[in-house]
C-alpha positions as CSV (number, residue, x, y, z in Angstrom):
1,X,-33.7,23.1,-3.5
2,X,-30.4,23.9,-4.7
3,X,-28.7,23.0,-1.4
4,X,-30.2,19.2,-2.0
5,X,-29.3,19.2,-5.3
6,X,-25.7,19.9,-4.4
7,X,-25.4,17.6,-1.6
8,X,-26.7,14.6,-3.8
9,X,-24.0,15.7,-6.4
10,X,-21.1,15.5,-3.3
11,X,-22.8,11.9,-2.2
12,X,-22.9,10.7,-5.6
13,X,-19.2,11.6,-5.8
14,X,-18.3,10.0,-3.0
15,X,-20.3,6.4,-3.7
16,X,-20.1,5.9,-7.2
17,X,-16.9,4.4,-8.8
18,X,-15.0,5.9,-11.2
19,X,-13.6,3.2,-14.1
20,X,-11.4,5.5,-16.0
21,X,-7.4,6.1,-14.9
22,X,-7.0,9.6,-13.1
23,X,-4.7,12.1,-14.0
24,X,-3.2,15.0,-11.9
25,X,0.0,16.9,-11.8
26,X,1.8,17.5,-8.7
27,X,4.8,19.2,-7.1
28,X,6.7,18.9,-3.8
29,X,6.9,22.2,-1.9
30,X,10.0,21.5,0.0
31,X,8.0,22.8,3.3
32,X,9.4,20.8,7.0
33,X,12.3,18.3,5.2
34,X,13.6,16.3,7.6
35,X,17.2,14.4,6.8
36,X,17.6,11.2,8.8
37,X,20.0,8.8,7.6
38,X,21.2,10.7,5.2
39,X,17.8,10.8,3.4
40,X,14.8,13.4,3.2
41,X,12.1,11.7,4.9
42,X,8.6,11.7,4.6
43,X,6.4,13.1,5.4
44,X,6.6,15.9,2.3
45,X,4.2,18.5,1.3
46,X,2.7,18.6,-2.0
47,X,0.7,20.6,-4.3
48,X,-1.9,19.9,-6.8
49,X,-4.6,22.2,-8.6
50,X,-3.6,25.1,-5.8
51,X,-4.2,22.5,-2.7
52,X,-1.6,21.3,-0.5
53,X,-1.1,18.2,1.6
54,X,1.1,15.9,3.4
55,X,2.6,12.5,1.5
56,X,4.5,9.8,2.2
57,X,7.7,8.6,-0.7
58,X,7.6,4.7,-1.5
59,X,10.5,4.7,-3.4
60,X,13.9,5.1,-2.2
61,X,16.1,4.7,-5.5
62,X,14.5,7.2,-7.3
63,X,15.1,10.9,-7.2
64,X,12.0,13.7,-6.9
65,X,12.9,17.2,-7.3
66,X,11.8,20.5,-5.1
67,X,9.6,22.4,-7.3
68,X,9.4,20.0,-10.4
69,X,5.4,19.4,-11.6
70,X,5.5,15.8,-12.1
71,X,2.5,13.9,-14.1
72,X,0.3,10.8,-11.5
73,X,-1.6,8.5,-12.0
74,X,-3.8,8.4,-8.9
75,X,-6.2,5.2,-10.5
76,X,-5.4,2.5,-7.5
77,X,-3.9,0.3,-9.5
78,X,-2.6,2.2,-12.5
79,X,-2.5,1.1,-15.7
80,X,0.6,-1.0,-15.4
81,X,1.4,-0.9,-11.8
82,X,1.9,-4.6,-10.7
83,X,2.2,-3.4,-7.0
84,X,0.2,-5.7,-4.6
85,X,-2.9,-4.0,-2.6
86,X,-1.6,-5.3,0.5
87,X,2.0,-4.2,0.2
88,X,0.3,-0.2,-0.3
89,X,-2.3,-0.9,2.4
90,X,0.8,-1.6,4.5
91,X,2.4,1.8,3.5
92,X,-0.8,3.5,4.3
93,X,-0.5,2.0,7.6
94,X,3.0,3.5,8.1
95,X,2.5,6.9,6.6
96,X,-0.9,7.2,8.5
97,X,1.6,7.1,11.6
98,X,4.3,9.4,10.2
99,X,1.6,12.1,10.5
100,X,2.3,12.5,14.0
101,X,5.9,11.1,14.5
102,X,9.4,13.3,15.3
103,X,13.0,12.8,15.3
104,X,14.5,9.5,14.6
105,X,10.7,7.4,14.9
106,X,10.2,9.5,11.2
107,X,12.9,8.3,9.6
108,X,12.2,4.6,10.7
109,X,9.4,4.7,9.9
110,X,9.9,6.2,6.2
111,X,12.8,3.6,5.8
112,X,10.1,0.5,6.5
113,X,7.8,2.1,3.8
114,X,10.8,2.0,1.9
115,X,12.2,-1.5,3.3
116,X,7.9,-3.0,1.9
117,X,8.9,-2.2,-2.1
118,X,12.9,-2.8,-1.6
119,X,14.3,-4.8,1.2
120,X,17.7,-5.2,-0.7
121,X,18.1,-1.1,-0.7
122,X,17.3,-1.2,2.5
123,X,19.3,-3.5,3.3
124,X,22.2,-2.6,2.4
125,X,21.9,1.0,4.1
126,X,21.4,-0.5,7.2
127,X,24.0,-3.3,6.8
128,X,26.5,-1.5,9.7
129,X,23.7,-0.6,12.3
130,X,21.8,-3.4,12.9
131,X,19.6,-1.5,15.8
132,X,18.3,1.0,13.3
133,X,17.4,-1.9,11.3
134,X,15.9,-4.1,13.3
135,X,13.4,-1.1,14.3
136,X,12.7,-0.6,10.9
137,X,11.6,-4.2,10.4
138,X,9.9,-4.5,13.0
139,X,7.7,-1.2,12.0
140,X,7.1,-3.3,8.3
141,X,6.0,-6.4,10.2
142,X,3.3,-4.4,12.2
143,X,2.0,-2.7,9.5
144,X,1.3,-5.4,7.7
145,X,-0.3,-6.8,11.1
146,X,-2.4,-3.8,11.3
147,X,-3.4,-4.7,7.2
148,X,-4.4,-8.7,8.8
149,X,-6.8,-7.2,10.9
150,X,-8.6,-5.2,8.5
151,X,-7.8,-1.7,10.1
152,X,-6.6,0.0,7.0
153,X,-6.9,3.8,6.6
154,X,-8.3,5.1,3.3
155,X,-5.4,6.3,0.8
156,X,-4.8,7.9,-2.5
157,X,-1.2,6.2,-4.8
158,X,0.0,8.7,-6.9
159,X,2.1,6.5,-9.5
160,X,4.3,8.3,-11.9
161,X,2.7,8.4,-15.5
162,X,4.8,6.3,-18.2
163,X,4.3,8.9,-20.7
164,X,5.7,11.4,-18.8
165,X,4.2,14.9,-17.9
166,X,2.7,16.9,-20.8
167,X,4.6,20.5,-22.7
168,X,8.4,18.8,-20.7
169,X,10.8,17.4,-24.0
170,X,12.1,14.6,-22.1
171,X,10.0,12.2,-19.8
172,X,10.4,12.7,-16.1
173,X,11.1,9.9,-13.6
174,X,9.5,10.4,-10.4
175,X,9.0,8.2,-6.9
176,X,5.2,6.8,-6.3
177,X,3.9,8.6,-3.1
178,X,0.8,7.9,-1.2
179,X,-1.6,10.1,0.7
180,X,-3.7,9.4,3.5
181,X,-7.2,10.8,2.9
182,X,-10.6,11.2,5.1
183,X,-13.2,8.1,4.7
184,X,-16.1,9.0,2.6
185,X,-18.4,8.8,5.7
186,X,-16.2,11.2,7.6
187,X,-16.0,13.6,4.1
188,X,-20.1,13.2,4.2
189,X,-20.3,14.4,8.2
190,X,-17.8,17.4,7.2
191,X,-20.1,18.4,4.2
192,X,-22.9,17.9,6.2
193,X,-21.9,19.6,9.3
194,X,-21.1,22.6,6.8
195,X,-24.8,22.6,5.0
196,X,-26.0,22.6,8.3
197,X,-24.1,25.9,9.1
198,X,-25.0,27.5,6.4
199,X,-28.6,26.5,7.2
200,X,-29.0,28.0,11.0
201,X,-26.7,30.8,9.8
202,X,-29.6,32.2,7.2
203,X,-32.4,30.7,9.4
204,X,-30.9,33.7,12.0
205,X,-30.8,36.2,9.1
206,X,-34.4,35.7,8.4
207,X,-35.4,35.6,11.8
208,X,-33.7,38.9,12.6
């Protein structure tokens, strides 16, 4: 009995909305930086409530420190955040491929992330290597190819909280990352794959 109960709570979870902004504070570990272009590329690692896990920067302007516990928003959209869905959905696209790219094709890859929320930045970095740049544009116009067809994978914006993080004296600016995360059907097949376990494991116990 209380193995249903707790798998309706995880279901529930997973299908039912939630209609108030999200709060969580999170910090970059530093783990497997990558300089390319002169910039740290994603993907970083991050850390929230003890859990880490890979995300992609959207903002190349704006400085994140090593080590710093920064204050998210993680609401998509945040309270104030006039970003377009598509224009994330494309991102998600490109850090959903960063995941499993090396060398010179992750730093491409992170600049066309980049190049989606400022093209003049990029722009301008590029401006004496046009072959670089033309990659990197290309890499934006797929993505947001990929977002025409509908094949999107499911993602989590962490956007920097106005107010700044709570107990710091002066408010800290921060980049907006995004994370790639399982789809709630594949979270549901995990959860159930692990009941089921847990199930044969004590079904043997008794048996024995």
């Amino acid at each position: 009995m209380r193995m249903k109960v707790l798998l309706l709570g995880l279901v529930l979870a997973l299908l039912v909305p939630a209609y108030a902004d999200e709060y969580v504070d999170m910090k970059l570990t530093g783990n497997d930086l990558y300089k390319w272009a002169g910039e740290y590329v994603s993907p970083y690692q991050a850390m929230v409530g003890g859990q880490t896990f890979l995300v992609s920067c959207l903002d190349l302007t704006v400085n994140t420190y090593i080590g710093q516990w920064y204050k998210y928003d993680v609401t998509t959209p945040a309270t104030g955040d006039n970003t377009s869905l598509q224009d994330y959905q494309a991102a998600a696209v490109l850090a959903q491929r960063i995941l499993t790219a090396t060398g010179p094709e992750r730093g491409r890859l992170s600049f066309a992330i980049w190049d989606i929320f400022n093209d003049a930045a990029v722009q301008a970095k590029f401006s004496n290597d046009q072959a670089d740049l033309t990659a990197i544009l290309g890499y934006k116009t797929w993505a947001r190819g990929v977002v025409e067809g509908g094949s999107i994978p499911s993602f989590r914006v962490f956007y920097p909280d106005p107010d700044g993080t709570p107990g710091v004296p002066t408010k800290l600016a921060s980049q907006r990352f995004i994370q790639i995360v399982p789809e709630p059907f594949e979270l549901l097949t995990l959860l159930l794959g692990v009941l089921g376990v847990g199930l044969f494991s004590r079904r043997r116990r008794t048996a024995a």
